[in-house]
Each structure stands twice: as C-alpha cells, then as structure tokens.
C-alpha positions, 0 to 999 in steps of 0.5 A, a space after each residue: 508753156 502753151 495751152 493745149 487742145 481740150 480733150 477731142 476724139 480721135 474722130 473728130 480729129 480725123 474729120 477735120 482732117 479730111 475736111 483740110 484734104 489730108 496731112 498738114 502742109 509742110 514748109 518745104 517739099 523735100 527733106 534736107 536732114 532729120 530732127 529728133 523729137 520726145 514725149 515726156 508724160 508729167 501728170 501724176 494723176 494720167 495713165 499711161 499716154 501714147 504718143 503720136 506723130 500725125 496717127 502713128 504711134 511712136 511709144 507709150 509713156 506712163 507717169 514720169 516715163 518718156 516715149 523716144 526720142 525718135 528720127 523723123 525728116 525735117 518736115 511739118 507734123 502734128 504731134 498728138 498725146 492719146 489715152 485708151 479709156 478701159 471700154 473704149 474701142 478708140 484713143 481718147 486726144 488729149 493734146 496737139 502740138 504743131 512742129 516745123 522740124 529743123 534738121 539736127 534739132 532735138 524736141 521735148 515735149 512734156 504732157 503736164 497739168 491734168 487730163 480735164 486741162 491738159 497743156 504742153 511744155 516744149 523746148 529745142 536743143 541743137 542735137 549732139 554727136 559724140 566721136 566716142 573719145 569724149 570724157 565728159 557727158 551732157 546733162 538737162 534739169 527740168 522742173 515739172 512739178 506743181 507739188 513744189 515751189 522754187 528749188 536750188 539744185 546742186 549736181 557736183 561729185 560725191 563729197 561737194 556740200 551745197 553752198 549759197 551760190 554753187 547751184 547750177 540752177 535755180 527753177 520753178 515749175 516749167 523752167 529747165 538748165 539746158 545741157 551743160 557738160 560735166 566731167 565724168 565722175 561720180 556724182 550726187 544731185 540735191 535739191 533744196 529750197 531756194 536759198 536753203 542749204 541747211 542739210 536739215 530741209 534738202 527736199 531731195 538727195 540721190 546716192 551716189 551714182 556714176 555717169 557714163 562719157 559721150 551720153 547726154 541725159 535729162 533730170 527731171 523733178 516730178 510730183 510725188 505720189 502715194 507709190 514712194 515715200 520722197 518728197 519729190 520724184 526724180 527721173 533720169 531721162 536719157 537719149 533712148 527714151 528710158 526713164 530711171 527712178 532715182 530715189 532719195 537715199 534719205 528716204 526709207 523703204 517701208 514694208 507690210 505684212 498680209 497674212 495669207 497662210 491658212 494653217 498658220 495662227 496669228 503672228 508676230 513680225 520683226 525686222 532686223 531680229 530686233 525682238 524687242 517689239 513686233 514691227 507687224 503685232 498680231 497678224 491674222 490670217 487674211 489680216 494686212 499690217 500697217 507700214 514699217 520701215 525697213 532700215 537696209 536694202 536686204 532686211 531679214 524678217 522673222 514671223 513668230 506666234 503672237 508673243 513667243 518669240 522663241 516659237 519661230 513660223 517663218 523667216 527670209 530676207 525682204 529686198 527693197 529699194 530706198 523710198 518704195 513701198 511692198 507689201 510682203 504677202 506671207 502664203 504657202 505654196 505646195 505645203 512650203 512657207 514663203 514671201 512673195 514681195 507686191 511693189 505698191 506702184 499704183 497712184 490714183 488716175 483722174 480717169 478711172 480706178 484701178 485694180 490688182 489681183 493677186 492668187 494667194 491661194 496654195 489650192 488654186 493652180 490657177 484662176 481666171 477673174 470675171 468684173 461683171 455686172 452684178 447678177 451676171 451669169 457667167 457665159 463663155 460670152 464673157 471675157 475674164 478680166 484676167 485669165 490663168 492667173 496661177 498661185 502666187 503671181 499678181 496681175 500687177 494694177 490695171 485699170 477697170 470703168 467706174 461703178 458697181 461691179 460683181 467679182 467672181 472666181 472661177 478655176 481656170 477652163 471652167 465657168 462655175 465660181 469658186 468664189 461667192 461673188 462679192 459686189 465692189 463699187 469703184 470709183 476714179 482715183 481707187 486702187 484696190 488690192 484684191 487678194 485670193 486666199 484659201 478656203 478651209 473647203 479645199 474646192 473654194 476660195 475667199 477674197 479680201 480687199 483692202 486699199 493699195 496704199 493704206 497706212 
C-alpha cells in the first residue's frame, strides 16, 4: 500500500502539467507490446470514482465496482481516480499513480481508505492467454476490508468442509493470493476467522456456484454496508471489468411495507401465509414498517384489515435475494392493487447526501421534482432536479449538496406545485426515501420522508 496524493483539483493537475511541458516522459520512445491495467473502487463511504489514464476517461467504478481492464502501450502514464461533487462544473482528484507499463503485464489498482485520506493498493500479474481447450480457470483473493481482521478463506467444491490447515490463503487488510488454477467444477467459498473453523462463527459462506474454464476471476472481500445484511461484501471481479455480488447464502433477505394506497384502511402483513402473527401489524396509509425477514427467495405476501385475517386486501409473491434489503411499496395504479419492490441499495458517502424519489401517486401521471432554496419561486430558469418522473417508478438514489433545501412538486410541463413545499435539511452521510402519495383532493399530492435504512 502507497499513500496517495491529498485531494487536488483537476486544475491544479493540469497547470502542473503544463509547468513540466506536457504528458510524463516515457522509458522508451516506441511501443513493443501492450499491458493491461484496472480500477477497482474499495472505500465504502465513495460514490462512484472515474477512472483515468492522464485525463481520458477509462470508466466508472462505484463502491466494490471496477473500471476495466483496459489495453494500453507498454509506455509511461499517470493513472488518476476522479469524483464529480453534485454542483461542481469540474472532477474532484483524489488520487495518482505512476506506471511504467510492461508489455503482457496486467495492473490492479484499488482506490482504498477514505476520501479525506485516500490511498492505493497496487499489484502486476503476468497477463494469461487461453487456446480455449483449458479445463481449468484462474482465481485471485484480495482483502480490501478494514471492518474485518485476518480471515482464513476456503475455495474447494460444493461438500468440502473446512479444515485447519486446508485454506488457500490466510489475508488481512491489503494482502492478496495471487492466481491459482483450479479445476472446473462447482464451487463454494468460506471465510472464517483465522483458525476457526467452527461452522458456528464463518464470517462468510457463498451458495454454490459454478466456474466457467479458460477465465480468470478476482474475489475480492469488501466492508459491509447498511444495503445488505452480511457480514462481509464479496465481489467476483472478472477480466471485462464486471463485478458481481455474491451474497451470503446464510443471510437472509429482509423486506418492509410502505402504505401508499389512499382507499385502503390500515393493515395486517403476513409472510408465508403464516396467520399466526403479522409480519407488518397495523400498517396506515403513508405508514413504512419495520424489517422482517423473508425466509425464501419468492415469498407470497398477503395484507388483510387490521385483525381479520379472513378479510384479505391484497396478495402477491415478493422476490429478493439472500442478504438485500426492499422496501415493498403497497399502492395503486389505475384503480389495481400492486407492490412495487425499492432495493435498499444506498450507504452513506463521505461527501454528500443522497436522495431517492419515488411517485407513489395513482393521480400523478407524472411529475417533475424541484430541490431549491427555499422560497424559491419556480421559473422555467430552474431545472428539476429529476424530471417526468411517472407513477410508480423511483429515481433510484442520487446525490444533492448539503443544507437546507425546499422540496416541490409540480405536474409535468407546469411550474405550479402541486405539492406544499416541504423544507429538508440534508446532511453528508443521509440517504432519504421521498415518496409521493395521494391527496384526497385528486389536484394535490403529499409527500413522506423517512431514512433509506431505518430499522
């Protein structure tokens, strides 16, 4: 690990720059060959990173997300991690790293640490070529996790149960097993705490999953966040620069109910038609539930008045995946009962708050949202913060500056609210759900607020 440099502006970068008469000198003057580099973007508090080589842009990379890998001549570049701030006109710098490009050589770099202190993690493997007649496939570990300390992991088929001294690897924060080839076959990774294997205290297990020959992959071992109920966030990174969560198979999927159906009285929630207790008791309109677990993959829930279970209102099947978090908004649309599924995706950022709307409303076809200052009058100067939104969709979390703002709705193609603007103050590390409900006067909407994540 090398620190990297404090945060600068795109500005500075580019005078100094020029003060050196242009790009970095290269070891050599002609290509012989190409290298291969990536961004991999580990701070859990970051939005999402774009990532450089000099000023042009390879790709964005949010938390746990990766940006390539991409080709580039066996020359000598600066490589740069940038962030866009709501307002600003221009990138934020966060970080630099210098490479002399070796031809055939593949490059990681990883973003960690925290944005007011940001550093890089680095390291080269010689770059692979497959004939495609390959049975096996090629795998990576890293630990990029501060929230856990040393871990054993495990990466055997489906059926192997740890032992003391099978592990692969033993890691702790910035260590990585380099590429190791394994047979193809269906797999299981587990990750315990260095020498435990008491099943009792895995810190990770993933379901089975298979591999696919003549591919090389990274796993990499992230923080937790609010978004997922897992003790550790496992990514498999792989040569095209996708990255796919793989969840904890022991961790459970866990769901709440947000009342939004205006014609409807209070209800009753139950999942699994257990009717023994109410998984959701006595949800009112415009009401968000607390959490509760959902104990398969395709769950039915069935919403009844508050305390007759024979008097059924509504039911459906809710999907969700092993350790995510939804909200399941109960509304209407054109007079027919629905749920709509929110995935509960957002954490909270070091370097602003974020939002997400959602248009709830079974009268408003659609919408535009302003976040003004507040007293603001509405011109057609101004610029929605999100636009045309229609009923029963979400703007899915973005993020706005910090401070008190006014919130207003208006139909779409009109500036007069249709909403009673509603001061929210935001702060760095909020992230708010905003949901647009219905009005018994048909002409009007209401809004409700309540924190993405609360319990």
């Amino acid at each position: 690990m090398r620190n990297s440099n404090r945060i600068t502006s795109v500005l500075a970068v580019f005078m100094a720059l020029v003060l050196v008469g242009g790009c970095a000198k290269t070891s050599q003057t002609e290509a012989t060959g190409k290298g291969t580099i990536r961004g991999i973007n580990a701070i859990v508090t970051a939005p999402d990173l774009s990532f450089l080589i000099e000023e042009r842009n390879i790709g964005s990379a949010t938390f746990k997300g990766a940006a390539g890998f991409a080709e580039y001549d066996d020359l000598t570049y600066n490589f740069n991690f940038d962030i866009f701030l709501p307002s600003a006109t221009s990138p934020t710098r966060l970080a630099t790293e210098f490479i002399d490009v070796v031809a055939d050589t593949e490059y990681t770099l990883v973003l960690a640490g925290s944005i007011a202190n940001p550093t890089i993690m680095r390291w080269e493997a010689p770059e692979r070529t497959w004939d495609e007649s390959e049975t096996v496939f090629e795998a990576d570990f890293v630990h990029l996790s501060p929230a856990i300390g040393e871990v054993d992991v495990y990466f055997a088929p489906v059926g192997t149960i740890p032992a003391l001294g099978s592990a692969i690897g033993t890691l702790n924060l910035g260590d990585r097993i380099p590429y190791a080839e394994f047979q193809d076959a269906q797999f299981q990774l587990i990750v315990t705490p260095k020498d435990d294997v008491d099943p009792l205290n895995y810190l990770y297990q993933s379901a089975t999953f298979s591999s696919t020959p003549a591919t090389r992959v990274t796993f990499a071992l992230f923080d937790p966040d609010p978004s997922i109920t897992a003790d550790i966030a496992v990514n498999l990174i792989n040569a095209n620069g996708a990255s796919t969560s793989i969840p904890d198979a022991t961790k459970p999927a866990i769901i709440r109910l947000l009342h939004a159906a205006l014609d409807i009285d209070r209800v009753d929630g139950f999942l699994n038609n257990d009717f023994n207790a109410p998984a959701f008791p006595d949800v009112g309109f415009g009401e968000v539930s607390a959490y509760s677990d959902i104990g398969s993959t395709a769950t039915p829930v069935t919403l009844t008045d508050v305390g007759n279970i024979g008097a059924v209102v509504h039911e459906e099947e809710i999907s969700g995946g092993a350790n995510s978090k939804r909200t399941v908004v109960f509304g209407s649309e054109s007079g027919t009962l629905l749920f709509k599924g929110l995935r509960n995706d957002a954490r909270p950022l070091e370097t602003y708050p974020v939002i997400r709307l959602t248009n709830a409303s079974a009268n408003a076809d659609a919408v535009n949202i302003y976040v003004l200052d507040p007293g603001t009058v509405i011109t057609e100067d101004d610029r929605p913060a999100y636009g045309g939104l229609p009923s029963q969709v979400d703007t899915g979390f973005f993020g706005v500056d910090e401070g008190i703002h006014e919130l207003t709705i208006t139909s779409f193609g009109d500036l007069t609210p249709i909403s009673t603007p509603l001061a929210i103050d935001l702060a760095i590390g909020d992230f708010l759900d905003i949901v647009i409900l219905d009005n018994v006067d048909p002409t009007i909407v209401d809004v409700v607020i309540f924190d993405s994540n609360l319990p």
